[in-house]
C-alpha positions, 0 to 999 in steps of 0.5 A: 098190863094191858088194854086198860083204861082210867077215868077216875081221879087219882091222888095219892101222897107218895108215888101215883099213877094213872094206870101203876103207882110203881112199876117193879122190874120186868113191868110190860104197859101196852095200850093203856089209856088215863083220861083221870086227873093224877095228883101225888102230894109228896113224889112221883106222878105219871099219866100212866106209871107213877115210876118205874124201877130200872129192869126191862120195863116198858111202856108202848102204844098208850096215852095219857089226857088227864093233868097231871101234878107231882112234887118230885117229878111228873110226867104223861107216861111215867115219872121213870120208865126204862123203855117207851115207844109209840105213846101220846101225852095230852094232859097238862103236866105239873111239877111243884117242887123246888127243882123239880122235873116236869116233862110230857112223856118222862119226867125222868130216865134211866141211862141207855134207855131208848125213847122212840116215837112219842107226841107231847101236845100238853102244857108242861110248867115247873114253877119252882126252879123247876126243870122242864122237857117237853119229852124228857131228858137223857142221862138224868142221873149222871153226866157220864152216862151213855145215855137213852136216845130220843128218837122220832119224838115230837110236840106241839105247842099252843099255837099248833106248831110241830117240833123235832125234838133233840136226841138228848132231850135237852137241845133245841128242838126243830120246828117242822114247818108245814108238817101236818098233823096227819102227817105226823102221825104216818111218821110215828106210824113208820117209826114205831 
């Protein structure tokens, strides 16, 4: 799939997406685009796949602005996706479960699936003994796991600063003093 573009609002009560509700296996996203608000009232939310099934699919050069709400799990590009590159989150992303997962990109992933330049710059919140990652987190399903490796993956808070975030998701990220916009994007550019 590619090339496509949402406007529209999108709800839905068991896995919803902006541009798939589920991914099957060997799914291909590229350059896609949901400004639409994504709601799911039961599980999965994703800006632009709601989930995704483990087997080579990938999710490249998209973005998502639409807020996004899941119970489960909710994230800007895909609840769970196998490999992302080169995409932008923008919307507020919210996970309303207990113990739910919220994250920018990701709301979870496989194990040794890569993750490489990537930009939240939306608000992410779990406000029920949630888990939040401002990218997503490698090894979500076991500690044993090899893992996904973050790689080149940047967000920003409120306030306009610009942070590295860590390989594992889940380390403190680095601020980037003084980098600009601008000059993030030459990064993520060369990155990807």
């Amino acid at each position: 799939i590619s090339s496509c573009i949402n406007e529209g609002q999108v709800q839905g009560a068991d896995v919803t997406g902006g541009i798939i509700g589920t991914a099957n296996s060997g799914t291909t996203v590229a350059s896609c685009i949901n400004n639409g608000g994504i709601t799911d009232a039961a599980k999965c939310a994703g800006g632009i796949i709601g989930s995704s099934s483990s087997g080579g699919n990938t999710v490249s050069k998209s973005a998502n602005t639409g807020n996004v709400t899941g119970v489960t799990n909710a994230g800007g590009t895909s609840a769970a996706g196998d490999a992302i590159d080169n995409c932008y989150n923008g919307g507020d992303i919210t996970a309303t479960g207990n113990q739910a997962v919220a994250a920018g990109i990701f709301g979870y992933n496989n194990p040794s699936s890569p993750i490489k330049a990537c930009i939240n710059d939306g608000k992410i919140t779990a406000p029920n003994n949630g888990t939040v990652y401002q990218i997503g987190v490698s090894n979500y399903w076991y500690d044993q796991a090899t893992g996904s490796k973050i790689a080149t993956c940047f967000y920003i808070d409120e306030n306009g600063k610009i942070y590295a975030v860590a390989e594992d998701g889940k380390g403190e990220a680095a601020e980037q003093k003084d980098m600009t916009r601008t000059e993030l994007a030459e990064i993520l550019n060369q990155a990807g």
